[in-house]
N, C-alpha and C positions, 0 to 999 in steps of 0.2 A: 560452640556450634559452627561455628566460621572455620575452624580446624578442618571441622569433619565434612564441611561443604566442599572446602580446598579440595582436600583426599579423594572427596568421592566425582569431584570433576576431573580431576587427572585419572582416576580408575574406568573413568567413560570416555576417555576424550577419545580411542579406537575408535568404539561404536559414534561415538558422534561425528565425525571426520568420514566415517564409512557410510552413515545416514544419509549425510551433505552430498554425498559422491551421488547416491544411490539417487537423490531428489533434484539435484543438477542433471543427470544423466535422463531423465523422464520430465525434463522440462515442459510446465502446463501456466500458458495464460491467462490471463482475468475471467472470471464464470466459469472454465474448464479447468479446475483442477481437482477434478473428480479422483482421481490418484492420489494427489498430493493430500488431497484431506480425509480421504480415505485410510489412507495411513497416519493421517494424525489422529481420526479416529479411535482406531486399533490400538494404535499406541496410549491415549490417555488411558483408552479402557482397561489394558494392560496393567497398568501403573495403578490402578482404584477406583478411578474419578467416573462421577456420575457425566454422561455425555452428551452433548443437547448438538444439533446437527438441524439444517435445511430451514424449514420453516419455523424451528425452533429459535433458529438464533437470526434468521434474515426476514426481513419485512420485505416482501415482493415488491408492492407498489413502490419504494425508494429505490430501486434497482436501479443503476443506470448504465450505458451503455452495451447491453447485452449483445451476446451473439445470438443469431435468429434460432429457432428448434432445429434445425437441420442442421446445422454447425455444431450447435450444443449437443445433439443426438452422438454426429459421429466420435466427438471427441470425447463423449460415455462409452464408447463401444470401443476404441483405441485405450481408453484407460483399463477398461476390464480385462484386454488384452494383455496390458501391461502387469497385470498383476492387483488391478484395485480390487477390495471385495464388495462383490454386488450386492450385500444386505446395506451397506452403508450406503452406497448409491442410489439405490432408492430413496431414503429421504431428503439428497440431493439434486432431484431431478429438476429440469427448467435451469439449471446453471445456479441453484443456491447452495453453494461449494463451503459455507461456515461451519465453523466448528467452536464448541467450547467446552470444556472440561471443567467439574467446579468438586472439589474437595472442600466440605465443614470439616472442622477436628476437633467438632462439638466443646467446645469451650467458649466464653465469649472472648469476642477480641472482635476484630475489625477484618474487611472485606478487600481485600488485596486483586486488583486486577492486572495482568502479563498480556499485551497485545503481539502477535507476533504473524508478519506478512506472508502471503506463500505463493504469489505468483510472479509468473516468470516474464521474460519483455517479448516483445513480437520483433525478434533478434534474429539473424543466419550467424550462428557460432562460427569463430575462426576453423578449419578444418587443416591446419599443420602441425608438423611435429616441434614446431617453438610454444606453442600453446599448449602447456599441462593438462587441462584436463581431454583434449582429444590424445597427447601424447601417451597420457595415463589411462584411455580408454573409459572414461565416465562426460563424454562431451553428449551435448542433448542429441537423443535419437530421431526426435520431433520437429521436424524441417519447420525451423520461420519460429519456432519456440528458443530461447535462451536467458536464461540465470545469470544476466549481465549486473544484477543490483545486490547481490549477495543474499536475498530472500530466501536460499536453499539453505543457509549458512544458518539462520532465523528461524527456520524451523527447527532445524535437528537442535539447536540451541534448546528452541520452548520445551521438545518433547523431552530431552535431558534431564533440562530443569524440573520437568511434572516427575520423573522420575526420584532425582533428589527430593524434593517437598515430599514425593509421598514415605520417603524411607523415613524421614522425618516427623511426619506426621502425631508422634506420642509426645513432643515435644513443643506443637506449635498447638499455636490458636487462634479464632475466628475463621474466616472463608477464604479461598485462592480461587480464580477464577482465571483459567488460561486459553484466554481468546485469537483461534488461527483462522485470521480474518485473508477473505480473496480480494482481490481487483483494487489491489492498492495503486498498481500503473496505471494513470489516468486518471485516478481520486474515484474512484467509484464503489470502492466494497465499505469502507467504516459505516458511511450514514446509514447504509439500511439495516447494520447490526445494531448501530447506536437509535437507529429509530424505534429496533422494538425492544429497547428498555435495558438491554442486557448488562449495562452500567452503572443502570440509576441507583442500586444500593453502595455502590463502590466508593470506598471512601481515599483510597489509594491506585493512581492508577500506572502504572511506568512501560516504555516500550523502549525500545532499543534498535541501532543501525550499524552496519560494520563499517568502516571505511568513512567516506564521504569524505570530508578534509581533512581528516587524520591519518596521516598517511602512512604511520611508523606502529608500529608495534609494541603497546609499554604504554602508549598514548590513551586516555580516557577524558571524556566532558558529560560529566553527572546530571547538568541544568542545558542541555541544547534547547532552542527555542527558534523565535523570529520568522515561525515559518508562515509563510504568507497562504494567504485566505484565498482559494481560486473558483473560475466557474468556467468550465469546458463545452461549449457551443458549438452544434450543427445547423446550418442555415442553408434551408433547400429554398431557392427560387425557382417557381415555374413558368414560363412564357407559351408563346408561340411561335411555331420555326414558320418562316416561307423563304422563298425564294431569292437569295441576296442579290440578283441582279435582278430579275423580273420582279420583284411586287415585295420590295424590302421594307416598305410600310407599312406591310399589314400584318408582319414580324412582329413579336414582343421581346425583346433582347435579354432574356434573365443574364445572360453571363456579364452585360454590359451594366445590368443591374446589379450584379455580384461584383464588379470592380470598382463602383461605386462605392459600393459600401466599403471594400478593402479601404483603398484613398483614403476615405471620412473617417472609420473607424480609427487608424493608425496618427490618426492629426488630433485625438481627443488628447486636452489637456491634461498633463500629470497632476496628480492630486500634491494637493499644499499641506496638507496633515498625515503625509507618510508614504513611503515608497506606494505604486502605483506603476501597474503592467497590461500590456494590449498586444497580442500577437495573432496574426491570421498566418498561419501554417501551412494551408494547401487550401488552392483555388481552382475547382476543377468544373469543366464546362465543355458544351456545345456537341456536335456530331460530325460537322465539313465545313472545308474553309467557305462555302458556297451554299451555305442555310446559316437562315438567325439563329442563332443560338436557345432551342425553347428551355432548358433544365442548365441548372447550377448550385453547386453547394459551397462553402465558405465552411473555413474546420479551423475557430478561435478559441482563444483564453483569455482570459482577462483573470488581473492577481493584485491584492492589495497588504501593505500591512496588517492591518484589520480587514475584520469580514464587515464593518462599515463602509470602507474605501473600496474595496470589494463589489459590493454592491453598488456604490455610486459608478463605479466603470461600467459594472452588469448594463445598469440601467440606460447609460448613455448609448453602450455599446447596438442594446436592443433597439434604442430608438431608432439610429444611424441605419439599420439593416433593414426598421419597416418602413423608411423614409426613402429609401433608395429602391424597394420592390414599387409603392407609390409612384415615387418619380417616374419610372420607368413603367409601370403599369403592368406587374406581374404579380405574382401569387410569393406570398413565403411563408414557412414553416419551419420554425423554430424548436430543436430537441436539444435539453441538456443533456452530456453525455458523461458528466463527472463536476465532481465539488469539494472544496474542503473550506476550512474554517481557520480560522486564526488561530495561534497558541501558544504561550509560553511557557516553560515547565516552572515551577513553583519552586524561588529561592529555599525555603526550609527542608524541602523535601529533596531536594538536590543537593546541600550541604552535609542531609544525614545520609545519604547515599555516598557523596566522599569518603565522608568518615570510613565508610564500611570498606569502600574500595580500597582506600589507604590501608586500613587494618588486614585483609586478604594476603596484602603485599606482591602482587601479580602486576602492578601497574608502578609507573615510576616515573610518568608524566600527565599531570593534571591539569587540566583546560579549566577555568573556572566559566567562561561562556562560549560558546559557537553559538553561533548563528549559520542556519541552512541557507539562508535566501532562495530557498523555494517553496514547494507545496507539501505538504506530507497528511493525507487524509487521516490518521493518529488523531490530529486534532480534533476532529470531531468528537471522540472518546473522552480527550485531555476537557476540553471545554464542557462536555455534560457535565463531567466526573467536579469538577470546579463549579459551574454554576450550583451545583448540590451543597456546594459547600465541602467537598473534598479537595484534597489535593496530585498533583499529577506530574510525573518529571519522564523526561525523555534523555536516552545517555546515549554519546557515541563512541565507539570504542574504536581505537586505530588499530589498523592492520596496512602492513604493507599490500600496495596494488598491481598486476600485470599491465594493467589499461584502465582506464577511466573508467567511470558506471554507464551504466547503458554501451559499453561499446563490446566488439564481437570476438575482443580478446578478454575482457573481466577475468581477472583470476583473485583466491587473496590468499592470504598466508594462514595454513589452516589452523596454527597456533594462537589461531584468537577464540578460539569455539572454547576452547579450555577456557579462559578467562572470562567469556563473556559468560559464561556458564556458573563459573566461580560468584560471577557480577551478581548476575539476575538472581540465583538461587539465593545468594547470599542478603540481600538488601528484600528480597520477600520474605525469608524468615524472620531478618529481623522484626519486621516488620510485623508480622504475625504473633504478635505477644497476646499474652492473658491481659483483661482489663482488669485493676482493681477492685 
């Protein structure tokens, strides 16, 4: 079977390499990738699979950091533009951009879940001719949109792989579930997938990332883990402006109560049972040098090894912020705008996933741990899928890079699509056996 997985990733890798181009060049951000899932869509459907889309697969009330209806509206109407089709948008509307594909092959066996990311960064893509893919003519057309994290690379991957499993399909057994999850920048799309259940019978769960510290080609890490637990904070202070020289006491100073809190928050103790993170990012405020400042907002994170430590940053964090509006005697309003969870992938389930990759023969250097040292909302998934009593592995596979992730030259070497493809397809079938 692993033979014919190989063959039939190298018989796709054009179209898949041409996917990637096609979904890099139409670059769509967290909630608006009315396109992008639009065609993953199409694609499952394509392929066999039963397709569950919008309020199928997202829980509204977990949403977080949305873009307002008028944002979310134009970039529906940009996408239909582009070629999305407007039946599948519909059950996307309100920016619930999920997707998921689910093939039985009516046999028993076990419940196999594929998470795979699909938005793009809030990025100005390089615009030279040193940069391949504007060189090459597939750089995003979508000003302030870019495919800086290789997420375009993730998808035409997942839709491949639904491809391979379903030519497969007489051969395997129990369920595949391949989940093209949105607004993974900034941790906000897993939870509201994973809140409404789409996991809980899954007894295997695996996702995957290109690049990241593996920076060569040949390169793979079966068991990635370590990725810290986060929680993404907006914090509106409201005052009172008057007059800085005539009548400055009768001011409420939120921005002076917003630096307050900066100061305090950044002095919270690091935690003593494991790494432990606090960053305030942007401090924006006031209207003239010559009025109190009434309005200010604070744009943090807080990140811990565990979603324990986690949470004990959260919690100080929030105090710090409603103790400095007090102090100062203003209004605050506090909105999460993203979260993840802690997670490590499952030594037995990353060992048998070696095995597989070794056997493939596509790779020729094996990582037995990375560590991300940062956030990857995946965990949400991996942690359900585990507390069930399943198991759950996350792999990284190397690829040479042009520029760092998230910056405005990202490129990778499209010779990994082939193997990750090899990867994924291959460690789900196996996986996909008859029970006794």
């Amino acid at each position: 079977m692993l033979a014919r997985i190989k063959e039939l990733a190298l018989r796709y890798e054009e179209d898949t390499i041409n996917m990637r181009r096609d979904i890099h060049k139409y670059a769509e951000t967290a909630w608006t990738e009315y396109r992008t899932a639009s065609m993953a869509a199409k694609g499952l459907a394509e392929s066999g699979y039963q397709v569950f889309a919008g309020c199928e697969v997202i829980d509204e009330e977990a949403m977080m950091g949305v873009p307002d209806a008028p944002e979310l509206k134009s970039h529906e109407e940009r996408a239909v533009a582009q070629g999305a089709d407007p039946l599948w948008l519909e059950k996307m509307t309100g920016g619930k951009t999920g997707v998921m594909g689910v093939m039985d092959f009516g046999k028993p066996g076990p419940t196999v879940a594929l998470r795979f990311d699909m938005d793009a960064n809030d990025l100005a893509e390089a615009e030279d001719e040193n940069h391949r893919p504007y060189n090459a003519g597939f750089a995003s057309v979508n000003k302030g949109a870019m495919h800086g994290c290789g997420h375009d690379g993730h998808i035409a991957i997942g839709l491949t792989v639904a491809k391979i499993l379903a030519l497969l399909k007489e051969d395997l057994a129990g369920k595949v579930k391949l989940i093209f999850q949105p607004a993974e920048e900034g941790v906000r799309g897993a939870k509201a997938m994973m809140v409404k259940g789409i996991v809980d019978d899954v007894d295997y769960m695996l996702g995957l990332h290109l690049g990241t510290s593996l920076r060569r080609l040949g390169q793979i890490s079966c068991d990635a883990g370590g990725f810290l637990a986060t929680t993404k904070l907006d914090a509106n202070f409201t005052g009172k402006p008057s007059h800085a020289g005539l009548a400055p006491e009768i001011g409420k100073n939120a921005l002076l109560a917003a630096a307050t809190a900066l100061l305090n928050l950044h002095a919270i103790a690091r935690h003593g049972q494991g790494a432990s993170r606090i960053n305030v990012g942007i401090m924006q405020g006031g209207t003239g040098r010559n009025v109190i400042p009434a309005n200010a907002v604070l744009k943090l994170e807080t990140r811990g090894a565990s979603s324990k430590i986690n949470d004990d940053m959260h919690q100080k964090a929030v105090r710090i912020i409603k103790g400095a509006a007090l102090m100062h005697d203003v209004q605050i309003s506090l909105k999460q705008m993203g979260s993840a969870a802690s997670a490590d992938s499952d030594s037995a389930l990353g060992e048998q996933a070696r095995g597989i990759a070794e056997e493939l023969g596509l790779f020729d250097e094996f990582v037995s741990r990375e560590d991300l040292g940062g956030s990857e909302d995946m965990a949400y998934f991996m942690s359900r899928v585990q507390e069930n009593g399943g198991q759950a592995a996350y792999a990284i596979i190397g690829t040479e890079l042009a520029a760092g992730h998230h910056e405005s030259r990202f490129d990778f070497d499209e010779a990994v699509l082939c193997r990750a493809v090899a990867y994924a397809a291959g460690v789900t079938a196996k996986l996909l056996t008859e029970k006794d």
